[in-house]
PDB file of the backbone (N, CA, C, O) and the ligand in Angstrom, with CONECT records:
HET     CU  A 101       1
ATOM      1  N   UNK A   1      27.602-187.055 -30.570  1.00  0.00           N
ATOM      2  CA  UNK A   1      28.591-186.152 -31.184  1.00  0.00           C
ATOM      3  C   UNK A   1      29.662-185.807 -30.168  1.00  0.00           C
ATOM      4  O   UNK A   1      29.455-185.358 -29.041  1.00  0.00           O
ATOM      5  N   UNK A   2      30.853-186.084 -30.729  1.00  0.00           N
ATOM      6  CA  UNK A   2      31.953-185.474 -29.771  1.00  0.00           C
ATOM      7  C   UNK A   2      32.801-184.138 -30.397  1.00  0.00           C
ATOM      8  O   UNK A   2      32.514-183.835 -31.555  1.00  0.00           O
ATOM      9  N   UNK A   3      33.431-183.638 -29.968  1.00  0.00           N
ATOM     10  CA  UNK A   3      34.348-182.409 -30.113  1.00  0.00           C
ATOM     11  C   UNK A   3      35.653-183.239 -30.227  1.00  0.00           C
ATOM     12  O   UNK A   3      35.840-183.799 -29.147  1.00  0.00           O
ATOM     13  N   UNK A   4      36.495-183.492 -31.001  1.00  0.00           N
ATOM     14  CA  UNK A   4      37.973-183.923 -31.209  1.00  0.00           C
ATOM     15  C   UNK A   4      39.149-182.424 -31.216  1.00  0.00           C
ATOM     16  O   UNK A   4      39.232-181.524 -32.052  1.00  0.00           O
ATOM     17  N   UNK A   5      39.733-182.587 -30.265  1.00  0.00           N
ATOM     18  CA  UNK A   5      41.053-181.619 -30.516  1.00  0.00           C
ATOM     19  C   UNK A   5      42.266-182.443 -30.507  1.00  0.00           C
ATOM     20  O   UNK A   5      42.633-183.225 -29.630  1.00  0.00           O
ATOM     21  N   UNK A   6      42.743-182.194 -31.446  1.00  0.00           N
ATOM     22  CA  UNK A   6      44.237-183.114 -32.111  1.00  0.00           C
ATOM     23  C   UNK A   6      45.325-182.291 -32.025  1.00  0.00           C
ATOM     24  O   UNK A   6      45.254-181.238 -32.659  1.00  0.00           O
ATOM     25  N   UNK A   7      46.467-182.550 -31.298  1.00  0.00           N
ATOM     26  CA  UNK A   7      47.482-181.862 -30.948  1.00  0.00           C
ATOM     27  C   UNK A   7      48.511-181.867 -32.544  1.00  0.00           C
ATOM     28  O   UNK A   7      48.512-183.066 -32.824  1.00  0.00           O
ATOM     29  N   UNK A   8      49.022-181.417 -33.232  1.00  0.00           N
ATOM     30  CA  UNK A   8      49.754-181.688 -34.339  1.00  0.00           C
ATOM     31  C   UNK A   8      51.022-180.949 -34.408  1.00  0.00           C
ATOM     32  O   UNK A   8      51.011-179.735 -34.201  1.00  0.00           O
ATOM     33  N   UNK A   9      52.289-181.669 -34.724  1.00  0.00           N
ATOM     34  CA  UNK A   9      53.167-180.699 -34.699  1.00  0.00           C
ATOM     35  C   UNK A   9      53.934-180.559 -36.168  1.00  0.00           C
ATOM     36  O   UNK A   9      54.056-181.499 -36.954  1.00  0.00           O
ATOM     37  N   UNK A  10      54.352-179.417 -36.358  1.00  0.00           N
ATOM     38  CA  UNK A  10      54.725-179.329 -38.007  1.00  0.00           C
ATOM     39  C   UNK A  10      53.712-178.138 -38.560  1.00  0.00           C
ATOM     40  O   UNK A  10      54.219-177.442 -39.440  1.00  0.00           O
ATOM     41  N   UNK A  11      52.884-177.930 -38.326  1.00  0.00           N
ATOM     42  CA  UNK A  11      51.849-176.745 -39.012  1.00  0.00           C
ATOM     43  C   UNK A  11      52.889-175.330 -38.838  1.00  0.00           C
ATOM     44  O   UNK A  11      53.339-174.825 -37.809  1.00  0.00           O
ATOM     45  N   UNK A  12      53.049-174.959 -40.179  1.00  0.00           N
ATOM     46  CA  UNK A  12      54.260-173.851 -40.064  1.00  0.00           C
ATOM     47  C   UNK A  12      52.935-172.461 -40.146  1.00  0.00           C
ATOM     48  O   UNK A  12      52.989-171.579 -39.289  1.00  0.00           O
ATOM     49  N   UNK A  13      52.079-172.429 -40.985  1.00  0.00           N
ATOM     50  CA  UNK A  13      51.555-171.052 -42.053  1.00  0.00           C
ATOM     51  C   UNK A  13      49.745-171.841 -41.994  1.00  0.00           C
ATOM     52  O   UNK A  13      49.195-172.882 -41.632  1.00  0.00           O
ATOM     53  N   UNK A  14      49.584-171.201 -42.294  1.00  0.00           N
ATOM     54  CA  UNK A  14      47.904-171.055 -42.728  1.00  0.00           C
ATOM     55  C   UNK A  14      47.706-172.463 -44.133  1.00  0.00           C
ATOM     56  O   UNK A  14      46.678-173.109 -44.341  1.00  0.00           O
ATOM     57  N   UNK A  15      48.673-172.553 -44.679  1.00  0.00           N
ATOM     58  CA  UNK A  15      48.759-173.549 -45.845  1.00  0.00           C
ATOM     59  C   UNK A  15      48.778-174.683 -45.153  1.00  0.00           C
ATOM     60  O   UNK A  15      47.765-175.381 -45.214  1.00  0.00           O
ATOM     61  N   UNK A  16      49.536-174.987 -44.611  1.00  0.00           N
ATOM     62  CA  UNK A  16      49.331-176.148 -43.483  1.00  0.00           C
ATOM     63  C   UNK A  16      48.432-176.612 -42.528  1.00  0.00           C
ATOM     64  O   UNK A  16      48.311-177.790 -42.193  1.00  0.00           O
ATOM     65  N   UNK A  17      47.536-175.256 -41.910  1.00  0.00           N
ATOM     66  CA  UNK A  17      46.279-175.742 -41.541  1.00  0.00           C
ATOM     67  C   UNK A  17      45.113-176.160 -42.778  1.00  0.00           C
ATOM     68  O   UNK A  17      44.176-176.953 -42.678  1.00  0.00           O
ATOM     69  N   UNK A  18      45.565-175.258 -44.067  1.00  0.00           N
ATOM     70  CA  UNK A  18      44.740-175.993 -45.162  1.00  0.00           C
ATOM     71  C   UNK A  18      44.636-177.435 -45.321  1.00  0.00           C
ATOM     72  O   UNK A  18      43.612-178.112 -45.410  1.00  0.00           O
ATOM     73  N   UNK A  19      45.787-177.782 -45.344  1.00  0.00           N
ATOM     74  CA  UNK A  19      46.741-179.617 -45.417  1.00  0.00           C
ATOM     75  C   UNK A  19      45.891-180.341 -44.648  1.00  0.00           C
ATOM     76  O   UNK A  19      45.117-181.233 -44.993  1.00  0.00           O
ATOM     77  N   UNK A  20      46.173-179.724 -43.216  1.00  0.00           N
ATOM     78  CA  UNK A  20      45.137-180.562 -42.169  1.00  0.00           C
ATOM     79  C   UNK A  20      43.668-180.652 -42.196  1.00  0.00           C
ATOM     80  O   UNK A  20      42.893-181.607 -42.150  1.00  0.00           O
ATOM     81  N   UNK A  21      43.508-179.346 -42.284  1.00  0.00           N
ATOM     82  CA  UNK A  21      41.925-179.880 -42.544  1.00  0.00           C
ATOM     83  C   UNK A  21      41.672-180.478 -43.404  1.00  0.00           C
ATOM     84  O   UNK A  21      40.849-181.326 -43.059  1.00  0.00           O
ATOM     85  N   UNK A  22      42.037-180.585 -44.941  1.00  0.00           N
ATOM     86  CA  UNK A  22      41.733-181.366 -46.246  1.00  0.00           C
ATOM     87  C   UNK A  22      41.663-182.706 -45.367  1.00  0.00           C
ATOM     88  O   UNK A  22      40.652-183.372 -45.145  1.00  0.00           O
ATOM     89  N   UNK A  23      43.118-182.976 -44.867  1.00  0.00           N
ATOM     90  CA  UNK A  23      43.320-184.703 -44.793  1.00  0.00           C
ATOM     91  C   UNK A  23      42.003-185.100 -43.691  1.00  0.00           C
ATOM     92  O   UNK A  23      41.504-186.215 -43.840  1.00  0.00           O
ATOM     93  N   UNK A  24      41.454-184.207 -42.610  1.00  0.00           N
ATOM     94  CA  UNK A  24      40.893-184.406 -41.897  1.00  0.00           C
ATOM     95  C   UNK A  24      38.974-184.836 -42.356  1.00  0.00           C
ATOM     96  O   UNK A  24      38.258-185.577 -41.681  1.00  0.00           O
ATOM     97  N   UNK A  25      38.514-184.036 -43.785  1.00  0.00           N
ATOM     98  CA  UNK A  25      38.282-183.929 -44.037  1.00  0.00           C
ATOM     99  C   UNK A  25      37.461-185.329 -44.913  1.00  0.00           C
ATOM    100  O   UNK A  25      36.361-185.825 -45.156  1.00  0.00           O
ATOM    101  N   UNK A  26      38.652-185.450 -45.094  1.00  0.00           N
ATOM    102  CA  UNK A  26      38.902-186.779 -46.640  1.00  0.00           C
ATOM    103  C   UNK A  26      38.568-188.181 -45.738  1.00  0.00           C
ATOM    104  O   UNK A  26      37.796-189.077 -46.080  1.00  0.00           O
ATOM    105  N   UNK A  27      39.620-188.096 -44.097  1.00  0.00           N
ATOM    106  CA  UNK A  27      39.541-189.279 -42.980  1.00  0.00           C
ATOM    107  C   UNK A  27      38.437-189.638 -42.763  1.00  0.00           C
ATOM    108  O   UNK A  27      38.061-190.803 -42.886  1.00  0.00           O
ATOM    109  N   UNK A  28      37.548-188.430 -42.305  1.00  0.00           N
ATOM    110  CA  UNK A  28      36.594-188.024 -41.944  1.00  0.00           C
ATOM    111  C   UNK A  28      35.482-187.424 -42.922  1.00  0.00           C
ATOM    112  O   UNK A  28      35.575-186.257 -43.301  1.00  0.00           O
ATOM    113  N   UNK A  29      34.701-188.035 -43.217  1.00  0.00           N
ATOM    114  CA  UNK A  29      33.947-187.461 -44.259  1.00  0.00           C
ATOM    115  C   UNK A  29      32.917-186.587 -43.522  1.00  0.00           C
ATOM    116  O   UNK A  29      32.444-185.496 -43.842  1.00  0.00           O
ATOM    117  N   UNK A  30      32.622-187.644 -42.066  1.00  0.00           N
ATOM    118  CA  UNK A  30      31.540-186.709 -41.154  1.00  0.00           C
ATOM    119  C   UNK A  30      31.604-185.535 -40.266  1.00  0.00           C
ATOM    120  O   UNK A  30      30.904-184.907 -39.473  1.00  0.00           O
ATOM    121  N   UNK A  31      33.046-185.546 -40.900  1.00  0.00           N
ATOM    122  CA  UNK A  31      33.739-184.329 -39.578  1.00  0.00           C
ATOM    123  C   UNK A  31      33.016-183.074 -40.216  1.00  0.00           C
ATOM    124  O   UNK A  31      32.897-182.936 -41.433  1.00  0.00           O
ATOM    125  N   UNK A  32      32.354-181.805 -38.898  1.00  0.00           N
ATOM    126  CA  UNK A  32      31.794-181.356 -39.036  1.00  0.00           C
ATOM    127  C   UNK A  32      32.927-180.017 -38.332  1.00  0.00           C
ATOM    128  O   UNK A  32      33.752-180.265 -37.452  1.00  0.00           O
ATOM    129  N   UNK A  33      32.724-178.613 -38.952  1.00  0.00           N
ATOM    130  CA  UNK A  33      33.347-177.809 -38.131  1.00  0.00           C
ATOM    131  C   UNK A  33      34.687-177.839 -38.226  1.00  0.00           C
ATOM    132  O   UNK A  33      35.330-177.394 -37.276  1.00  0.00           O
ATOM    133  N   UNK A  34      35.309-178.314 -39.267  1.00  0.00           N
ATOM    134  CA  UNK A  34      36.749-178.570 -38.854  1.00  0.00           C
ATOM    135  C   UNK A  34      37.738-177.523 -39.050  1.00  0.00           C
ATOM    136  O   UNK A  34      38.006-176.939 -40.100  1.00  0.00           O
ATOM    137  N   UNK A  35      38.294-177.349 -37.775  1.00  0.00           N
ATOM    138  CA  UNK A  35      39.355-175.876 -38.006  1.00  0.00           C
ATOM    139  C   UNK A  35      40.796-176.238 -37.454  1.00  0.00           C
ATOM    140  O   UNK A  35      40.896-177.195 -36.687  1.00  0.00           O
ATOM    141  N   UNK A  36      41.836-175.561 -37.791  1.00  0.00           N
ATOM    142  CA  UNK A  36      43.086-175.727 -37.423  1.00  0.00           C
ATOM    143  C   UNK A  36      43.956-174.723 -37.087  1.00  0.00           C
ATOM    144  O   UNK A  36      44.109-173.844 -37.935  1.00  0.00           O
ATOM    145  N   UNK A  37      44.439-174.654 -36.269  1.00  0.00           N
ATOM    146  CA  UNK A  37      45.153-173.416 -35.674  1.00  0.00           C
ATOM    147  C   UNK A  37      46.827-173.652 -35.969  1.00  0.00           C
ATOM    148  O   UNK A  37      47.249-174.481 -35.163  1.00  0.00           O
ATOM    149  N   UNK A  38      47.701-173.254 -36.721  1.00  0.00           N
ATOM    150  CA  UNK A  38      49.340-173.042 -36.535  1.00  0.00           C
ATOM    151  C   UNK A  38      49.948-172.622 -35.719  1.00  0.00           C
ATOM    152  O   UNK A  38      51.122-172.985 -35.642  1.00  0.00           O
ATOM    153  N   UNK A  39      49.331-171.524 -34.602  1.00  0.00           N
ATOM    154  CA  UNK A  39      49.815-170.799 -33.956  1.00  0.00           C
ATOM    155  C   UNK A  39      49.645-171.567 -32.320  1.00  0.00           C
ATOM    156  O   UNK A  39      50.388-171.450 -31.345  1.00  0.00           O
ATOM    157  N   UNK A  40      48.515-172.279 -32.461  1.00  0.00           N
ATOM    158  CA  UNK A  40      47.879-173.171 -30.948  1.00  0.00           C
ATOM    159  C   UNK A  40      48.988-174.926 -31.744  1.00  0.00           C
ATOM    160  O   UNK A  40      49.698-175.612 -31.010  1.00  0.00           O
ATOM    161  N   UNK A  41      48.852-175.135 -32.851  1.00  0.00           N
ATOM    162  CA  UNK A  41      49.549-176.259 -32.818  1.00  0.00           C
ATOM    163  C   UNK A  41      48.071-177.514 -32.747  1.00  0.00           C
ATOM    164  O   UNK A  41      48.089-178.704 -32.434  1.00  0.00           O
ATOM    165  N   UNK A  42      47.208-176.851 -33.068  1.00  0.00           N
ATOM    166  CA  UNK A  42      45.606-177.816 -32.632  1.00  0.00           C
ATOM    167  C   UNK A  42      44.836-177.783 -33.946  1.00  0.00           C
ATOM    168  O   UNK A  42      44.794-176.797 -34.682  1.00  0.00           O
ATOM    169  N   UNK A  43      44.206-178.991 -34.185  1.00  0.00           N
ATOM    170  CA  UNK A  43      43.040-179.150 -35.000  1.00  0.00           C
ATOM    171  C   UNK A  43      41.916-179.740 -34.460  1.00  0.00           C
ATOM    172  O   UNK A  43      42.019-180.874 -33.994  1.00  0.00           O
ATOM    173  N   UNK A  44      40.743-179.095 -34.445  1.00  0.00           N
ATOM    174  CA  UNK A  44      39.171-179.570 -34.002  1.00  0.00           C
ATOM    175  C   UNK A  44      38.311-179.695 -34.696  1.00  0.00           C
ATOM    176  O   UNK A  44      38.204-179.115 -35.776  1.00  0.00           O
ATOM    177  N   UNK A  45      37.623-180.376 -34.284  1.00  0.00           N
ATOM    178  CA  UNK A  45      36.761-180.787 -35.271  1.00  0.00           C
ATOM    179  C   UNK A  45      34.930-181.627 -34.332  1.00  0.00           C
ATOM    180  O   UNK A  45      34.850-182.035 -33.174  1.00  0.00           O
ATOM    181  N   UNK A  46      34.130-181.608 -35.085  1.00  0.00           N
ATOM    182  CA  UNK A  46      32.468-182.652 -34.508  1.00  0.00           C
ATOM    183  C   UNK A  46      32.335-183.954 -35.531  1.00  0.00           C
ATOM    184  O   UNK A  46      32.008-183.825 -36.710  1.00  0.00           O
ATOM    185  N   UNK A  47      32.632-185.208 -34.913  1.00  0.00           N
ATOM    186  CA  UNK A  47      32.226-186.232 -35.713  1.00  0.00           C
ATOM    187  C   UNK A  47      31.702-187.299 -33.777  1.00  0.00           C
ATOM    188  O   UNK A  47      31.984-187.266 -32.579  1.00  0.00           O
ATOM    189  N   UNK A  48      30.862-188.031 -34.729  1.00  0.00           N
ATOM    190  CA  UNK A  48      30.881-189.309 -33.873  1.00  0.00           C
ATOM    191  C   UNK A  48      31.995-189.927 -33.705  1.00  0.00           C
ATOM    192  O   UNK A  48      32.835-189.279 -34.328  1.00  0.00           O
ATOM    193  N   UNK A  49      32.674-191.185 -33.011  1.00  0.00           N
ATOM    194  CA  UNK A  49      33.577-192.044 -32.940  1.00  0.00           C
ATOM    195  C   UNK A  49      33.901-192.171 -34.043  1.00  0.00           C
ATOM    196  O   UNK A  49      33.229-192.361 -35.057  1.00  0.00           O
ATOM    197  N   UNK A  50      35.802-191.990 -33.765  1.00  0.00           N
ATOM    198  CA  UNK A  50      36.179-191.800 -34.952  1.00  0.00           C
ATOM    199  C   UNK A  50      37.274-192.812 -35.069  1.00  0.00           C
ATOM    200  O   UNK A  50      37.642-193.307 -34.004  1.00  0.00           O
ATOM    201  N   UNK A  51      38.087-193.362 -36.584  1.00  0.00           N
ATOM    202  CA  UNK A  51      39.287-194.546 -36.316  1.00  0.00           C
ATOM    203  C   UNK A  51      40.462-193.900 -36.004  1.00  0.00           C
ATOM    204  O   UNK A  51      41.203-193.752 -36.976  1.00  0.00           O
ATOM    205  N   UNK A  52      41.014-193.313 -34.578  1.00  0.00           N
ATOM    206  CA  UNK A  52      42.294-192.408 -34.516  1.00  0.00           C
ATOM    207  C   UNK A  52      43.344-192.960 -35.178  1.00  0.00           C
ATOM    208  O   UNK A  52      43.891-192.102 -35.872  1.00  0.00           O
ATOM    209  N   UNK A  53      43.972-194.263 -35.277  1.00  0.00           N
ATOM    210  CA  UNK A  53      44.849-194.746 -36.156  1.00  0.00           C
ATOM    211  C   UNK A  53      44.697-194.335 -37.363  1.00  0.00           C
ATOM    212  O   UNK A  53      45.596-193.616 -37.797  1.00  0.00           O
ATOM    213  N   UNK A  54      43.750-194.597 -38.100  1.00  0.00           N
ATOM    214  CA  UNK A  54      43.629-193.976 -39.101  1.00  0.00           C
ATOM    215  C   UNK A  54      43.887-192.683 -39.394  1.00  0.00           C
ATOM    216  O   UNK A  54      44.718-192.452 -40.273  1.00  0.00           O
ATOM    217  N   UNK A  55      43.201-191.555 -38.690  1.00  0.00           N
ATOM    218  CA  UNK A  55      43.523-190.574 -38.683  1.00  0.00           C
ATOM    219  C   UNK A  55      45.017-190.342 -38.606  1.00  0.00           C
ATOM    220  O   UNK A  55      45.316-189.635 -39.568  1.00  0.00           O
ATOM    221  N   UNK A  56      45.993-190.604 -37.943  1.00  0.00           N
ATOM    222  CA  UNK A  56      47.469-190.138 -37.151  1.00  0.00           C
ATOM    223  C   UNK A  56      47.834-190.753 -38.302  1.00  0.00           C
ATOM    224  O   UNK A  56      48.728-190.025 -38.734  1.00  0.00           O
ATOM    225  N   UNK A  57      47.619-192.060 -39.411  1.00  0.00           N
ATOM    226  CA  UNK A  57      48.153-192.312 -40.447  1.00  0.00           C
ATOM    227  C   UNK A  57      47.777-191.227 -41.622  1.00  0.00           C
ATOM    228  O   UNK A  57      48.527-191.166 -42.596  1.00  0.00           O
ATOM    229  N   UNK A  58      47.065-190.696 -41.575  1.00  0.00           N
ATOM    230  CA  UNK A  58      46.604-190.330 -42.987  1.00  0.00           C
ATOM    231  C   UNK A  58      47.079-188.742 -42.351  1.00  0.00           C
ATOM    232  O   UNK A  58      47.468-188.216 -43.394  1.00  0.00           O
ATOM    233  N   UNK A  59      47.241-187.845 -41.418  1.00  0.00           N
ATOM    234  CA  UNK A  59      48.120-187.423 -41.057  1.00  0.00           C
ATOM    235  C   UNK A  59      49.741-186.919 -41.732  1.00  0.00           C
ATOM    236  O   UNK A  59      50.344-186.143 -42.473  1.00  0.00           O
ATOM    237  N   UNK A  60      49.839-188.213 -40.670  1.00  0.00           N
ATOM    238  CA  UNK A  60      51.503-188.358 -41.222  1.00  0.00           C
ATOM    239  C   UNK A  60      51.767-188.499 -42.330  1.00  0.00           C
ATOM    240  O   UNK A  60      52.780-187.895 -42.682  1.00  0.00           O
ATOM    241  N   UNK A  61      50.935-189.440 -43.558  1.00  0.00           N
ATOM    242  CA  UNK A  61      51.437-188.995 -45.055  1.00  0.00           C
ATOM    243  C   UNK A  61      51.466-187.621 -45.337  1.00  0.00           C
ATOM    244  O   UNK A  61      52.357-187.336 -46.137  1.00  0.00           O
ATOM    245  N   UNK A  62      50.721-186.578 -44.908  1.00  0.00           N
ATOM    246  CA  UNK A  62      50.610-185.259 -45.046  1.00  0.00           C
ATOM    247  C   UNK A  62      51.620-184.456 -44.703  1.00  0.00           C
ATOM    248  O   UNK A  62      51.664-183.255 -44.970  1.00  0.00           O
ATOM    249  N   UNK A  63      52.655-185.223 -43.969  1.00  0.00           N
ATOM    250  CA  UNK A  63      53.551-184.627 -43.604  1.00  0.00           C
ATOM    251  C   UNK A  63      53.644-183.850 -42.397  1.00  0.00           C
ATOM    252  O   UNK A  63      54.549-183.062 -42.124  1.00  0.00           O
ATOM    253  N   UNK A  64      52.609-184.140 -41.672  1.00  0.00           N
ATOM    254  CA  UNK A  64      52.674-183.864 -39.741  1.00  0.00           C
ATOM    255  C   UNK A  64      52.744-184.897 -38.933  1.00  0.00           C
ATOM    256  O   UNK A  64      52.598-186.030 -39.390  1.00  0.00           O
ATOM    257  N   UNK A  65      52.948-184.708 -37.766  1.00  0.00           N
ATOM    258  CA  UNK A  65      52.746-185.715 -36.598  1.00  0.00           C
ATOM    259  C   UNK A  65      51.516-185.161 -35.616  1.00  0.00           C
ATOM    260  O   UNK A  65      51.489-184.050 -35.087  1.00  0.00           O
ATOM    261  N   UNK A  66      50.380-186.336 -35.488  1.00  0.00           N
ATOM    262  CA  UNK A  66      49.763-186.300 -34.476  1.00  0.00           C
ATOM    263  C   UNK A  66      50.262-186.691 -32.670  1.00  0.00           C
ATOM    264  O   UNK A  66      50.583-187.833 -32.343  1.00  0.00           O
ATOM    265  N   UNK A  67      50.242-185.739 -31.868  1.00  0.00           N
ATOM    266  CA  UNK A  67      50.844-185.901 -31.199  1.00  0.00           C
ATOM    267  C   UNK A  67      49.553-186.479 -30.008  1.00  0.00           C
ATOM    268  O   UNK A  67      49.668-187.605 -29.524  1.00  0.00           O
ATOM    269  N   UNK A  68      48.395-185.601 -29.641  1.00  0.00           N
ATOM    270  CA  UNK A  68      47.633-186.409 -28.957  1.00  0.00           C
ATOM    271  C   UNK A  68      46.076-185.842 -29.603  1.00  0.00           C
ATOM    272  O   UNK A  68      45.761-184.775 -30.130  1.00  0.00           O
ATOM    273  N   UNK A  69      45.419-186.899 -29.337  1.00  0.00           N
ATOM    274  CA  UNK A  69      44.206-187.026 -29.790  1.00  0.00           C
ATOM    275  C   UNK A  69      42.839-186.772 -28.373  1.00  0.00           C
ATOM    276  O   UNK A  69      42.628-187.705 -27.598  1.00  0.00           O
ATOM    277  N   UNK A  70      42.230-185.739 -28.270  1.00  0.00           N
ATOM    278  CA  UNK A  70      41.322-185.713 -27.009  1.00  0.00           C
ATOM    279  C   UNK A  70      39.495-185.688 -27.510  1.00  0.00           C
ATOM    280  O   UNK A  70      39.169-185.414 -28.665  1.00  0.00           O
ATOM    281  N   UNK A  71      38.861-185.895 -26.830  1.00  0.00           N
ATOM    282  CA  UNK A  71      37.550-186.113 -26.982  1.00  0.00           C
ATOM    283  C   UNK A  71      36.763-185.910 -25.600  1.00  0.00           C
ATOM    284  O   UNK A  71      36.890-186.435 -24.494  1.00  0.00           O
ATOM    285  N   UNK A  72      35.797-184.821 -26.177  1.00  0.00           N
ATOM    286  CA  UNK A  72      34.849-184.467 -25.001  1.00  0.00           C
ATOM    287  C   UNK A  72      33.420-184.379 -25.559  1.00  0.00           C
ATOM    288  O   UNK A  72      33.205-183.803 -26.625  1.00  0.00           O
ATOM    289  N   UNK A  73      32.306-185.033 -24.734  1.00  0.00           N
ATOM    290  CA  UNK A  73      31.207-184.817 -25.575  1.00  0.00           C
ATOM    291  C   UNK A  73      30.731-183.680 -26.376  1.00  0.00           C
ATOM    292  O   UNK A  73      31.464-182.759 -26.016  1.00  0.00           O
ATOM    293  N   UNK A  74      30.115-183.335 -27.044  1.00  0.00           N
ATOM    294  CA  UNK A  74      29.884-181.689 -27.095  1.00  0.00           C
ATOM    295  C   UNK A  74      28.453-181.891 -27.514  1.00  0.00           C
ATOM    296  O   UNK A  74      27.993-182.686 -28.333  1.00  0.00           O
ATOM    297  N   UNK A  75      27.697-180.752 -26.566  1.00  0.00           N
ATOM    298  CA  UNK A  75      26.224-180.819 -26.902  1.00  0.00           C
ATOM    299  C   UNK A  75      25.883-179.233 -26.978  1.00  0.00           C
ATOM    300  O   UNK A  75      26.290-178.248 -26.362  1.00  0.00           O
ATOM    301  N   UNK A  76      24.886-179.461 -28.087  1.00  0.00           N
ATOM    302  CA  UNK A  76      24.714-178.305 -28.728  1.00  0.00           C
ATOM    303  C   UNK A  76      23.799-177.143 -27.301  1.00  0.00           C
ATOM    304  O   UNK A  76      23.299-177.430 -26.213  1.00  0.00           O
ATOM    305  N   UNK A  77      23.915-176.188 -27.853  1.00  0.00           N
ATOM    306  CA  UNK A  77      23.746-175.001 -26.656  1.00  0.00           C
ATOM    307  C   UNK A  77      22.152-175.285 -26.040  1.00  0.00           C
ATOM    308  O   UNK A  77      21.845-175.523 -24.872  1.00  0.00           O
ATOM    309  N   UNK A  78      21.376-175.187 -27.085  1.00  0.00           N
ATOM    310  CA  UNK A  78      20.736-175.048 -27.099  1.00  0.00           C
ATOM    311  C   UNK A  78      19.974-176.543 -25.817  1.00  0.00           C
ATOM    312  O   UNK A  78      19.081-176.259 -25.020  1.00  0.00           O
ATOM    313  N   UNK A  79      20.535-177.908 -25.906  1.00  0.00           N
ATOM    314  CA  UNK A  79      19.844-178.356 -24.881  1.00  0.00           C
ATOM    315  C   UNK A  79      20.403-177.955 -23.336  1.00  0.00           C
ATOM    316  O   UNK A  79      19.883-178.483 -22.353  1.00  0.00           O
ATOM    317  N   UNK A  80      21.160-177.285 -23.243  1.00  0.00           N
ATOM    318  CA  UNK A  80      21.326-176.645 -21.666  1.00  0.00           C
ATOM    319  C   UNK A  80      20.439-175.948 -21.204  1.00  0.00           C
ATOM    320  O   UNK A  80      20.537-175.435 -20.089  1.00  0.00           O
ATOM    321  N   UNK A  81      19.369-175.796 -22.007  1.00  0.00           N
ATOM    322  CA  UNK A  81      18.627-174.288 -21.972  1.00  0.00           C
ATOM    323  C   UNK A  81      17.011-175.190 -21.939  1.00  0.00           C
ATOM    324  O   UNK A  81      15.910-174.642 -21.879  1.00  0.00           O
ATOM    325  N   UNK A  82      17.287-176.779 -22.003  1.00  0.00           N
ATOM    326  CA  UNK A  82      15.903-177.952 -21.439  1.00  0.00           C
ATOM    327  C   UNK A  82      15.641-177.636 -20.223  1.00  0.00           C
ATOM    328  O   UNK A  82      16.443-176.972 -19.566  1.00  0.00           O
ATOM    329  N   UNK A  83      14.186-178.166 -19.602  1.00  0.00           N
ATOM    330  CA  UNK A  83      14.206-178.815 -18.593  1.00  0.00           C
ATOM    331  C   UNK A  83      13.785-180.121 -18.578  1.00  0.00           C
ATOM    332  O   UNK A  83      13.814-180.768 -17.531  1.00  0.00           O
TER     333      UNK A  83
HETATM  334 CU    CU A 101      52.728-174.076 -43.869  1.00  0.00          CU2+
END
């Protein structure tokens, strides 16, 4: 599982983070967690490897631009707390 934060520009209002997450949603069927900020200009989200082209296309029909796409593993809290 990774953590995706997607830089997007165009998100004016709260309706527009609606937009994004739907499309993100729809890209991504496995996307887990998915939230979007207007005010940060960011959408995140938990899926495995994902098709970013795809995504930045299905995107842009929506009427935003993906500007950058980042990925960091993300592991749940709870195994930090193994030995
Ligand atoms: Cu809007």
């Amino acid at each position: 599982m990774k953590k995706y934060t997607v830089k997007i520009d165009g998100m004016m209002c709260g309706m527009c983070e609606a937009h994004v997450n739907d499309v993100i949603r729809k890209t991504i069927p496995a996307a887990a967690k998915v939230t979007s900020s207007h005010k940060k200009g960011v959408a995140t989200f938990l899926a495995e490897d994902i098709d970013d082209d795809k995504l930045i296309a299905a995107v842009a029909d929506t009427g935003y631009t993906v500007l950058d796409i980042e990925s960091e593993p993300y592991v749940k809290k709870f195994f930090l707390f193994r030995k």
